[in-house]
N, C-alpha and C positions, 0 to 999 in steps of 0.2 A: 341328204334329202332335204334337211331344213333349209339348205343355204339355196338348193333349186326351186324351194316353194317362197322363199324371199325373192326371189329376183324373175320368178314366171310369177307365183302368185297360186299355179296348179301342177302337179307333175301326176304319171302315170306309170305304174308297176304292175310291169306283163310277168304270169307266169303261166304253166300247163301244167296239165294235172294228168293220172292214167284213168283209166277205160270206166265208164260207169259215174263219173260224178263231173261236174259242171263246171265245179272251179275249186282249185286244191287251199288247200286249209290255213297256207301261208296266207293270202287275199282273201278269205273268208272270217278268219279269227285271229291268225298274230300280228296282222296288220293294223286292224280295228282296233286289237288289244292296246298293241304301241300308240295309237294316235291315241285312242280316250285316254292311257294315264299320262301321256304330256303333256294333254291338252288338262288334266286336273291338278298335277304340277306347275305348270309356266302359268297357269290363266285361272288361281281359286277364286279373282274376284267374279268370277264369269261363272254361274253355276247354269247357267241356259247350255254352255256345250261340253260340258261334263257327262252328257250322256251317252253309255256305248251303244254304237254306231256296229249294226251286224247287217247282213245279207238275209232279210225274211227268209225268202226260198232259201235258203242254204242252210241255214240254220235253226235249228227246231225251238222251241219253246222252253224247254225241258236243259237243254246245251244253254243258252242264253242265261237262266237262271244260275245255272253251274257257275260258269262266267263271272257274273254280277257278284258271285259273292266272293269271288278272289280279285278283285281290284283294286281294293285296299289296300288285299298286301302286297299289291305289284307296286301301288303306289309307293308305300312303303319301303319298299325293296329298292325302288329309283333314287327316292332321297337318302337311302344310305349309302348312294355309290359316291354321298359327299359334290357333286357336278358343281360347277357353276354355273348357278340357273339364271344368274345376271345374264353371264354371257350368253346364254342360251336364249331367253330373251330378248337379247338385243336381236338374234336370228330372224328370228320369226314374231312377227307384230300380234298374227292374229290365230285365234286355234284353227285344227284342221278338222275340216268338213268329209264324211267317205261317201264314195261313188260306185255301183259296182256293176261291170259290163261281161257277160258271158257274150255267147254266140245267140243264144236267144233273146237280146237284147235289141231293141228298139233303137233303129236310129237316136242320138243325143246329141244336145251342144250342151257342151258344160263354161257357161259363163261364167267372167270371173266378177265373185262375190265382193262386196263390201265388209262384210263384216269374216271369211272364211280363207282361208287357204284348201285347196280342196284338190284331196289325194283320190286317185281313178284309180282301180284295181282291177285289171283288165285280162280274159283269162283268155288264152290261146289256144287253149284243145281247138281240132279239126272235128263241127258232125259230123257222123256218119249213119244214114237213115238204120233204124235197128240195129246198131254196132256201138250207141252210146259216142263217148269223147274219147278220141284216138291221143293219148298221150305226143307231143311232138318232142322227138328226142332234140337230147342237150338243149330245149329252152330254158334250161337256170342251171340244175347240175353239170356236179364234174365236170368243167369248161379244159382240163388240161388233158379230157379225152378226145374232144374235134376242135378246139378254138387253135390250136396251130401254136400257142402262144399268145394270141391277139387279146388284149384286154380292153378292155369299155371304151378306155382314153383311147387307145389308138385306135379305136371303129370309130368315135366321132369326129376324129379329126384326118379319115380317110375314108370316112363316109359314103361320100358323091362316089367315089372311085369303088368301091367296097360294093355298093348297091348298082351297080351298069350292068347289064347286061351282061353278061360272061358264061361261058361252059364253065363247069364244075371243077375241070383241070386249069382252066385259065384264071380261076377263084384260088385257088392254092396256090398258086404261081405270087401272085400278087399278095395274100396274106404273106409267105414266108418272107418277099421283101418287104412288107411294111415293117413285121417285126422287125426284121433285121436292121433294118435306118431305123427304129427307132430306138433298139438298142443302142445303138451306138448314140442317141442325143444327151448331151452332158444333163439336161433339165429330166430327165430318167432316171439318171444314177446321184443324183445329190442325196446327200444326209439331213433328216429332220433330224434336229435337237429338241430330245424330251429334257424338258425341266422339272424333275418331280419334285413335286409339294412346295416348292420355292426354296430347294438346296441350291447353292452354290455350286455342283461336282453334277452337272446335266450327262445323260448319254446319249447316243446316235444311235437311229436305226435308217437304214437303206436298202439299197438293191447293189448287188457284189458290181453293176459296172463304176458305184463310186468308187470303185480300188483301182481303175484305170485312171487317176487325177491323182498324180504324187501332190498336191497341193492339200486335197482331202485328208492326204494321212499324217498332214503336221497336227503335230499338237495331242497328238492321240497316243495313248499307252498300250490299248490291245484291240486287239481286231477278233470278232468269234463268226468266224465265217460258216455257215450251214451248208453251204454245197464245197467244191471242192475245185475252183477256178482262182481263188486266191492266188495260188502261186504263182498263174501265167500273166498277171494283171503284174503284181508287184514286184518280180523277177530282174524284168528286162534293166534295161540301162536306161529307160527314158525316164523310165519311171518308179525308180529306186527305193528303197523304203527307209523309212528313219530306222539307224541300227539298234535300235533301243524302242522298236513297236516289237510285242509279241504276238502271234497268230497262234489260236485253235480255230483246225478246220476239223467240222462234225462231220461232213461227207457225204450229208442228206438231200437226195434228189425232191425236186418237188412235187408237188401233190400227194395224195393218201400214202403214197408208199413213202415220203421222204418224210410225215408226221407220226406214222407207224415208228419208223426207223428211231425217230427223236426218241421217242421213252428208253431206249437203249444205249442213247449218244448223250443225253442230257446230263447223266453222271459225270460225263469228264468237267462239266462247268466249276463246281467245286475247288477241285484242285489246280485246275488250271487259274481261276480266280485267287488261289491261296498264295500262287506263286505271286500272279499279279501285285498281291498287297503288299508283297517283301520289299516291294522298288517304291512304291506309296499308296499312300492309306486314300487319295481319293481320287482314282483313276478314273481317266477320261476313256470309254470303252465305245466302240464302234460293232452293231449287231446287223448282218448283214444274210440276204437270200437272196433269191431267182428275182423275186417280184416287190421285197420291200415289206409285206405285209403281214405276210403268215409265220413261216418258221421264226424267221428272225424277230418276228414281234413277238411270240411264245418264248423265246431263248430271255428277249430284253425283260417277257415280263418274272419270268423266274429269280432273274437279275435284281432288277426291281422289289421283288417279296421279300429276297431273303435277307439283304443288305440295308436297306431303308428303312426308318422310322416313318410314323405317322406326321408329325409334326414340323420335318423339313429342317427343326433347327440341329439336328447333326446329318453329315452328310449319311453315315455309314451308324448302323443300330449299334453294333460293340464296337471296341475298341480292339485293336487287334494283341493278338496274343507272341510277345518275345520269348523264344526259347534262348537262352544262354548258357553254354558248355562252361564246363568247370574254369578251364583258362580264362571266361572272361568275354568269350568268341560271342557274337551273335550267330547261333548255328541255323534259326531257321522265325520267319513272324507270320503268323498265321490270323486272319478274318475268318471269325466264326457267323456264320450264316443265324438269325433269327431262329427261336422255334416255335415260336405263339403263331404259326399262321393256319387260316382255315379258308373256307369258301367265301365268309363274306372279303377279308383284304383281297384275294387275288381278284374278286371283281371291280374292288374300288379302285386298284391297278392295275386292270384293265381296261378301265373307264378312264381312268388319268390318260394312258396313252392315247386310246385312240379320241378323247382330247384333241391331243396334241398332232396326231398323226389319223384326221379323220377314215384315210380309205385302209386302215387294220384291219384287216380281217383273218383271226387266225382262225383254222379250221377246228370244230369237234376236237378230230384226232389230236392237234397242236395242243389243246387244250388240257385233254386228257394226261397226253404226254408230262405237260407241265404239272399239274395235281399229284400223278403218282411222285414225281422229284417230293413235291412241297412240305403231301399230305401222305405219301404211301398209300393213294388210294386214289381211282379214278372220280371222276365227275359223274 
């Protein structure tokens, strides 16, 4: 969102809410929340727009107070995810301005300011006289229950065609081949390279079609695939795999049910990783899903917790552990996983990735999944 208010200057975030209220609570309060404390982060010499920014009508007096006195520690809570607030800065010049448009809202032009970047919060419930705001299904949730596959990117960049006129069968017809050509575009399946902390020994997180690019899997020691297509990508003959990459496939379909699945599947990481460290202590690791963001970012970031130091000057927290048999033999060298971890690191590495990898989104469940591995206990 910062990078669309640097280059518009204004952006708009539609959602819908259910029956009875006006505009749901993400565009009401965690929206406003987010922009005031960035805006008191990135801009303290600015204390003119430090102030939170709520929906009168929406929100009561009594709610607003609540608010105001937890801001602090939101602030607070942002500067410990360690960010780089240079870089962030350099994003975004000016703070942001809120704007807020139900259905009972009066015609607006929202000009663009001089001194604001200004976020519109736009809610899309349908009135319905005496029946309140009709919830409009799938406006934000669960997208892997009617979006076909289709993600944001590929709606704006088949847009025109997307919005024509069409029967509702001729609208699916067209979604399922959009998906499909755009799966198959190599600029889909490429590998970001996370750098944490300024190590030397960076990993990859993708979408499983970078296994279709034998090129992709040079240089790489393991591959942790979440769904379970790996084999048919890196099988064939065209596209042969270095004999010396190993593969876990976790077998996790996506959406809720495939991050469900994770807190059951995320166990084999350990061991599988134990093997990895026998061949070298700082493996180049490739984490991969459906979409690039969810599973495989929750797998990367568990990766991430257990193995890594704060400080970036070693790649890997311990050193690994050599068991040697009486003869002499190297029988077995094991990476022992950190145990200092708690809620505040896995934010701070979670914030590194998506960094590095801004459209991360792992879900709830991914997350949770991740916590019990870490912590033995949910979020």
């Amino acid at each position: 969102m910062l990078k669309l208010l640097t280059s518009n200057s204004r952006c708009i975030i539609v959602d819908s809410t259910r029956r009875g209220k006006s505009m749901p609570d993400a565009l009401s309060k965690t929206v406003p929340i987010w922009t005031t404390v960035m805006n008191r982060v990135l801009f303290p010499e600015l204390p003119w727009a430090h102030e939170l920014q709520l929906p009168d009508t929406v929100v009561g007096h009594s709610e607003r107070s609540q608010i105001e006195a937890r801001m602090d520690e939101w602030v607070a809570d942002l500067r410990r995810l360690r960010l780089d607030m240079a870089k962030l800065r350099a994003k975004i010049t000016k703070p942001m301005l809120m704007a807020f448009i139900t259905r009972e809202s009066e015609q607006m032009v929202v000009e663009q300011l001089p001194l604001w970047h200004t976020v519109i919060c736009c809610s899309a419930s349908r009135r319905e006289v005496g029946d309140g705001d009709s919830y409009v299904q799938g406006a934000g949730d669960d997208t892997e229950n009617w979006a076909r596959g289709l993600t944001p990117e590929m709606f704006w960049r088949h847009h025109a065609e997307l919005l024509s006129n069409l029967a509702e069968e001729e609208l699916e017809e067209i979604v399922d081949r959009v998906v499909g050509e755009e799966r198959q575009r190599c600029a889909l399946g490429a590998m970001i390279e996370v750098q944490p902390l300024g190590s030397s020994v960076p990993f990859h997180i993708g979408t499983e079609n970078a296994l279709s690019d034998s090129a992709s899997l040079q240089g790489l020691d393991a591959i942790i695939c979440c769904g379970w297509v790996i084999e048919n990508c890196v099988k064939n003959e065209e596209n042969r795999r270095p004999a010396s990459l190993v593969i876990l496939q976790l077998g996790c379909p996506s959406g809720k049910l495939g991050s469900r699945m994770l807190r059951d599947k995320l166990p084999l990481l350990k061991p599988f990783l134990a093997d990895v460290f026998t061949k070298t202590t700082s493996p180049r690791l490739l984490f991969t899903c459906a979409n690039g963001r969810d599973l495989s970012v929750g797998v990367a970031l568990a990766f991430f917790c257990m193995y890594y130091d704060d400080q970036g000057k070693a790649a890997l927290i311990n050193p690994p552990k050599v068991i040697v048999e009486a003869n002499g033999k190297i029988a077995n060298l094991i990476q022992e996983p950190r145990a200092d971890i708690g809620k505040s690191l896995i934010r701070r590495r979670l914030a590194a990735i998506i960094e590095a990898i801004p459209w991360a989104n792992p879900s709830r469940a991914t997350l949770q999944a991740v916590n019990t591995l870490l912590m033995d206990q949910p979020e």
